[in-house]
C-alpha positions as CSV (number, residue, x, y, z in Angstrom):
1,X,-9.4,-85.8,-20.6
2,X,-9.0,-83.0,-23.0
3,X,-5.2,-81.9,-23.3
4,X,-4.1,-78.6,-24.1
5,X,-0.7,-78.2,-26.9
6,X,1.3,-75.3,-25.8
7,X,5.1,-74.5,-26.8
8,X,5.2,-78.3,-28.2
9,X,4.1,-79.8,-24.5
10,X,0.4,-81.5,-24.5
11,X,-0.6,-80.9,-21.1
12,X,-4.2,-82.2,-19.7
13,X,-6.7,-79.3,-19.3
14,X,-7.5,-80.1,-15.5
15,X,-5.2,-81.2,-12.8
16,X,-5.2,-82.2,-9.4
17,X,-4.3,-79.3,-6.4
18,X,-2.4,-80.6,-3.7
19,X,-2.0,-77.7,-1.3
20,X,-3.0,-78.6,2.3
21,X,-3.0,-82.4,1.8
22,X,-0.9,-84.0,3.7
23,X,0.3,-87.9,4.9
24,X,-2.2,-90.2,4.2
25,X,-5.3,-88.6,2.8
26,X,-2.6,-86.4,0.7
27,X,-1.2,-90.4,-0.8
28,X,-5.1,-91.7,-0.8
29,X,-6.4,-88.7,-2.8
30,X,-3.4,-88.4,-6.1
31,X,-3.7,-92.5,-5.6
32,X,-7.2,-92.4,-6.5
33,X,-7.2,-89.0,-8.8
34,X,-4.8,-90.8,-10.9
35,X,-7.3,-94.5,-10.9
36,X,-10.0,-91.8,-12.0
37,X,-8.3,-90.5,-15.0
38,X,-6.2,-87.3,-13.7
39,X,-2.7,-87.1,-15.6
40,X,-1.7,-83.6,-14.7
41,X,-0.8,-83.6,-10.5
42,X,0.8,-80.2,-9.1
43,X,2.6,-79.6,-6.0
44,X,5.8,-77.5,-4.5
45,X,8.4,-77.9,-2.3
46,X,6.8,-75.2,0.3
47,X,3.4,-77.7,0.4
48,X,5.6,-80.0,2.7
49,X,4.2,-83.2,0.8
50,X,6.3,-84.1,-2.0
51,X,6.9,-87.9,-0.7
52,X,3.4,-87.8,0.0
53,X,2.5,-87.6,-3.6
54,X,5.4,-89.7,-4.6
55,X,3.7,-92.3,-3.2
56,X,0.4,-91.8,-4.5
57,X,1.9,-92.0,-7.9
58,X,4.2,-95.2,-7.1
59,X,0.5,-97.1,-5.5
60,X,-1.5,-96.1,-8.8
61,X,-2.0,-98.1,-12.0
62,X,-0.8,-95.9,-14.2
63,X,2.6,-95.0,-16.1
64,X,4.9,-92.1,-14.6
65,X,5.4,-91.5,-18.6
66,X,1.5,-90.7,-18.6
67,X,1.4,-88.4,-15.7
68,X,2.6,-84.7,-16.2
69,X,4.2,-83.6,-12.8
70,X,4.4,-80.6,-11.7
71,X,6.4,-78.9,-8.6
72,X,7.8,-75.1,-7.6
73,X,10.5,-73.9,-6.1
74,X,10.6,-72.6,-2.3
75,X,11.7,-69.0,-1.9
76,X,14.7,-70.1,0.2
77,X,15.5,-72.2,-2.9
78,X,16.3,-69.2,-5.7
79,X,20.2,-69.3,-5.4
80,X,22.0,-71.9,-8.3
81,X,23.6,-74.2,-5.9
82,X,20.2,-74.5,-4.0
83,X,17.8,-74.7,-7.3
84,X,19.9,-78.0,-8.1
85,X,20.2,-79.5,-4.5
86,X,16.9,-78.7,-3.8
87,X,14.9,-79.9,-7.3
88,X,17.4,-83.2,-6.6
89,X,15.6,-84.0,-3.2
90,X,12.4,-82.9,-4.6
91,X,12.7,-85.6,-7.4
92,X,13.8,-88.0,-4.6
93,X,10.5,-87.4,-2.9
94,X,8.5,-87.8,-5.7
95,X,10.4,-91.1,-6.6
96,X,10.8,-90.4,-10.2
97,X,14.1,-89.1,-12.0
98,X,12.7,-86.4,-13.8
99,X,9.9,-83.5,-14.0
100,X,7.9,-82.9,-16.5
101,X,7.6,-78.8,-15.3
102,X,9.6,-77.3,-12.3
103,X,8.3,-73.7,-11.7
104,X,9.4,-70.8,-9.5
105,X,6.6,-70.5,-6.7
106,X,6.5,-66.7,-6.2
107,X,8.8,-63.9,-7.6
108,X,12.2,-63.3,-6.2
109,X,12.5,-60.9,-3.6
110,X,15.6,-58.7,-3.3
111,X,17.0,-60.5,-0.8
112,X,16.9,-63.6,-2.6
113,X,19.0,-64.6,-5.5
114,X,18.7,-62.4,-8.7
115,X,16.1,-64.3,-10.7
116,X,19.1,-64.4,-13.6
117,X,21.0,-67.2,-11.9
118,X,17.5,-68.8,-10.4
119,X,16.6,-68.7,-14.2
120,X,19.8,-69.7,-15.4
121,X,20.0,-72.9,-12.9
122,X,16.3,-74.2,-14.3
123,X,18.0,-74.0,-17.9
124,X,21.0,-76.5,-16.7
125,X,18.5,-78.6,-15.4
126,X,16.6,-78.9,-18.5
127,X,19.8,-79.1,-20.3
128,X,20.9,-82.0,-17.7
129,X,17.4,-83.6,-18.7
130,X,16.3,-83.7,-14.9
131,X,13.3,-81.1,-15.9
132,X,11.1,-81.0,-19.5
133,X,10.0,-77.6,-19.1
134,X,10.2,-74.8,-16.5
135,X,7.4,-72.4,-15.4
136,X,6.7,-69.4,-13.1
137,X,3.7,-68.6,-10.3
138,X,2.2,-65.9,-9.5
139,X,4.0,-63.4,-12.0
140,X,2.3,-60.3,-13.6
141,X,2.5,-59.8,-17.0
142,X,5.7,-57.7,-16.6
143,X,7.3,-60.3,-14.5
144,X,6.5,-63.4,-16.7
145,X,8.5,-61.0,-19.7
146,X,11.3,-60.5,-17.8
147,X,11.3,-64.4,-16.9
148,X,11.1,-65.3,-20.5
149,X,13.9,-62.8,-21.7
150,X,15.8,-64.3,-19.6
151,X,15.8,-67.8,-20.5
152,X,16.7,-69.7,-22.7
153,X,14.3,-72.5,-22.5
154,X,11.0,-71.2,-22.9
155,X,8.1,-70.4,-20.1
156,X,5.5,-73.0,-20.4
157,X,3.2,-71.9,-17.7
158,X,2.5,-68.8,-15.2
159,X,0.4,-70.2,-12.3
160,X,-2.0,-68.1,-10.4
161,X,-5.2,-67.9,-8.5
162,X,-8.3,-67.4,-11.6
163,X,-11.6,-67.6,-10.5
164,X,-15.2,-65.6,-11.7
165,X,-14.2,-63.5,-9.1
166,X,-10.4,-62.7,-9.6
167,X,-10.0,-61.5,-13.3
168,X,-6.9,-62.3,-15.1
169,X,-7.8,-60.7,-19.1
170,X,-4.5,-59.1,-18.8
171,X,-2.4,-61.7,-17.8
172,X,-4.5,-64.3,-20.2
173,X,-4.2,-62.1,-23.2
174,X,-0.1,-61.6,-22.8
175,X,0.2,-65.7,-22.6
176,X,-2.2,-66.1,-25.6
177,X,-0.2,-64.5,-27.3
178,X,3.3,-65.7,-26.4
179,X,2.2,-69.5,-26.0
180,X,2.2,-69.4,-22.4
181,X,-0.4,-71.6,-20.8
182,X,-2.5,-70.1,-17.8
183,X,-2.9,-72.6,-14.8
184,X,-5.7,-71.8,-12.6
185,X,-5.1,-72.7,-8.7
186,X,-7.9,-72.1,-6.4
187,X,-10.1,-72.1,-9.4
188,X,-13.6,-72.0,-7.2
189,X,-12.7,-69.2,-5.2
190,X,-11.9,-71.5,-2.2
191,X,-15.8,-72.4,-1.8
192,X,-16.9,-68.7,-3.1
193,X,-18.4,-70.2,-6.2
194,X,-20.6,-72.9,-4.5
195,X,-23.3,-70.4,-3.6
196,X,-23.3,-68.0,-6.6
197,X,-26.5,-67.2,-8.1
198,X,-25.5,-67.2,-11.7
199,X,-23.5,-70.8,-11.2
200,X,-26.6,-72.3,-9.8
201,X,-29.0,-71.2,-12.8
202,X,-26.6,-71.9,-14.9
203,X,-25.9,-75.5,-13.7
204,X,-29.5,-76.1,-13.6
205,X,-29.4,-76.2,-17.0
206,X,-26.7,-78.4,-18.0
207,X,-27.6,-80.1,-14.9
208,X,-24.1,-79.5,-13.1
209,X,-22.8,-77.9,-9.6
210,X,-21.6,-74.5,-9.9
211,X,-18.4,-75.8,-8.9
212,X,-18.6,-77.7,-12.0
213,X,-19.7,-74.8,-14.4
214,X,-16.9,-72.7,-13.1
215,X,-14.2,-75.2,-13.8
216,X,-15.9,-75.6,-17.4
217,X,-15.8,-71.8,-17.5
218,X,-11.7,-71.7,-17.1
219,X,-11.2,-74.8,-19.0
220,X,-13.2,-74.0,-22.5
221,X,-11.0,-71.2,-22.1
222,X,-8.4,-70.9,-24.4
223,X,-5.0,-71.4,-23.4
224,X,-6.2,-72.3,-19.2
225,X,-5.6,-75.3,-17.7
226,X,-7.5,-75.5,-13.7
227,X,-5.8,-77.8,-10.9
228,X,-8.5,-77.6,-8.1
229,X,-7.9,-79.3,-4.7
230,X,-10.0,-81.9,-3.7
231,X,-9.8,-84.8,-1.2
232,X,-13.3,-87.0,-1.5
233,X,-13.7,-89.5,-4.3
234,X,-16.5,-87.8,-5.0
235,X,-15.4,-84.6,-5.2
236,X,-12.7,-85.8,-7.5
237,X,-15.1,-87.3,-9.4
238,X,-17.3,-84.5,-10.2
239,X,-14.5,-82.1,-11.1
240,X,-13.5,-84.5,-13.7
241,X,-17.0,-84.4,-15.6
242,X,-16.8,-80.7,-17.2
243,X,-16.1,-82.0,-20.0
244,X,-19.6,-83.3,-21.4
245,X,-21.2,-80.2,-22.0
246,X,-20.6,-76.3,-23.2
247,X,-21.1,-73.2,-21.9
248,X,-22.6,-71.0,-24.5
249,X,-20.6,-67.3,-25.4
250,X,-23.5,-65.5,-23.1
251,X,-22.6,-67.7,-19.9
252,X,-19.3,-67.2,-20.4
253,X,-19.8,-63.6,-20.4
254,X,-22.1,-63.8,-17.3
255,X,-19.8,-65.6,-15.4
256,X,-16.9,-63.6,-16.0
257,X,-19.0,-60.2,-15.0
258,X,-20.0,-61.0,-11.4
259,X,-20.6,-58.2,-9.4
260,X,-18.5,-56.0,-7.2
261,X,-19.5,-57.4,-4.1
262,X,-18.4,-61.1,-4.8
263,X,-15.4,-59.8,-6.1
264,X,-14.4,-57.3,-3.2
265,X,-15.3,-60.4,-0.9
266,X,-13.1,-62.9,-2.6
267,X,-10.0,-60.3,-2.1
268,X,-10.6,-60.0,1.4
269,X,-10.8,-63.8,1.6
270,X,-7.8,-64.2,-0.4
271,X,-5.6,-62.3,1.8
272,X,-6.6,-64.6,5.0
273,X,-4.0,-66.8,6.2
274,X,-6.1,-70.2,6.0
């Protein structure tokens, strides 16, 4: 597994999703992610499965030291006295005593707490040594500068949806620059990739899916780390091999031109509630 250094952190380049799995399969899948060589697991306090993957950590052979866990804040959770009760029960349900990232899950709203004091509370955790580093998820570039002015402990990551069809240059050039890592969720375009003409030649060559060319695309990126969901041992599986082969500089440019269409359609399916 290839790690990536950022900001003195060495965090592994792909990670395992955990939005939508739940009780079992949700224990089952980071159980057997983890047996399979996955060290980087992300999940939030809004997924509803915290304990879930607790105990997928606790029932695989592998050191909690080894394992970089990740987990975000709720938006009813931005307020000081309910970023420290509420990261407490979160590191109850994970069974573990500290985090290696806690990140805010979306911006605060104006009727939330000002995102000083939701800022200010991550610090005191880090400073209590309950959290190694703190993040943010779905921030713009402005909004992941006004995070890092304000804090004292620096922003590791910003975590949004990247995909071939949702471009993120912008973003990816600010956090190159400022050592901030780029996490990619929903990095195949929640099944848009599977079918794309480009991914499919492509993989032909290499041999790969085009799920597995697109998740070499983000990762052979500089500074972007992927966390794609999966469920099915083999589906794990074959997320984890992208890192036997390289894309060249003209398939990297291919995949991150697709056309309008795929891209208009990936919006529209990004805005759907499911």
């Amino acid at each position: 597994m290839e790690h990536i250094e950022v900001q003195g952190a060495s965090v592994p380049a792909l990670g395992l999703g955990t939005w939508q799995l739940t009780g079992p399969t949700c224990t089952e899948t980071v159980r057997t992610a983890l047996e399979l060589g996955y060290r980087h697991v992300d999940t939030a306090q809004a997924y509803g499965n915290e304990r879930q993957v607790g105990l997928g950590i606790e029932a695989a052979d592998v050191d909690r030291e080894d394992v970089f866990l990740v987990t975000k804040l709720d938006g009813s959770n931005r307020d000081p006295k309910s970023v420290r009760r509420s990261t407490r029960e979160s590191l109850n349900k994970l069974g573990t005593d500290y985090l290696d990232c806690l990140l805010i899950h979306w911006p605060n709203t104006p009727w939330m707490a000002p995102l000083s004091e939701t800022v200010g509370a991550m610090n005191d955790l880090v400073d209590d040594g309950v959290v190694d580093h703190i993040g943010v998820s779905n921030f713009s570039p402005a909004r992941l500068d006004r995070a890092r002015d304000l804090s004292e402990a620096p922003i590791l990551t910003d975590q949004v949806q990247y995909h071939p069809y949702w471009d993120q240059r912008q973003l990816l050039d600010y956090c190159r620059i400022h050592d901030v890592l780029l996490t990619a969720y929903s990095p195949l375009a929640r099944g848009g990739v599977l079918s794309d003409p480009a991914l499919v030649t492509i993989g032909n060559r290499y041999g790969k899916s085009p799920a597995q060319v697109a998740l070499r695309w983000l990762v052979q990126q500089d500074g972007v780390a992927a966390i794609p969901k999966a469920s099915s041992r083999d589906h794990l599986e074959a997320n984890m091999a992208v890192f036997d082969f390289e894309l060249t500089d003209d398939e990297m440019d291919w995949i991150r031109n697709p056309s309008k269409t795929k891209t208009g359609i990936d919006f529209v399916r990004s805005q759907l509630p499911f």
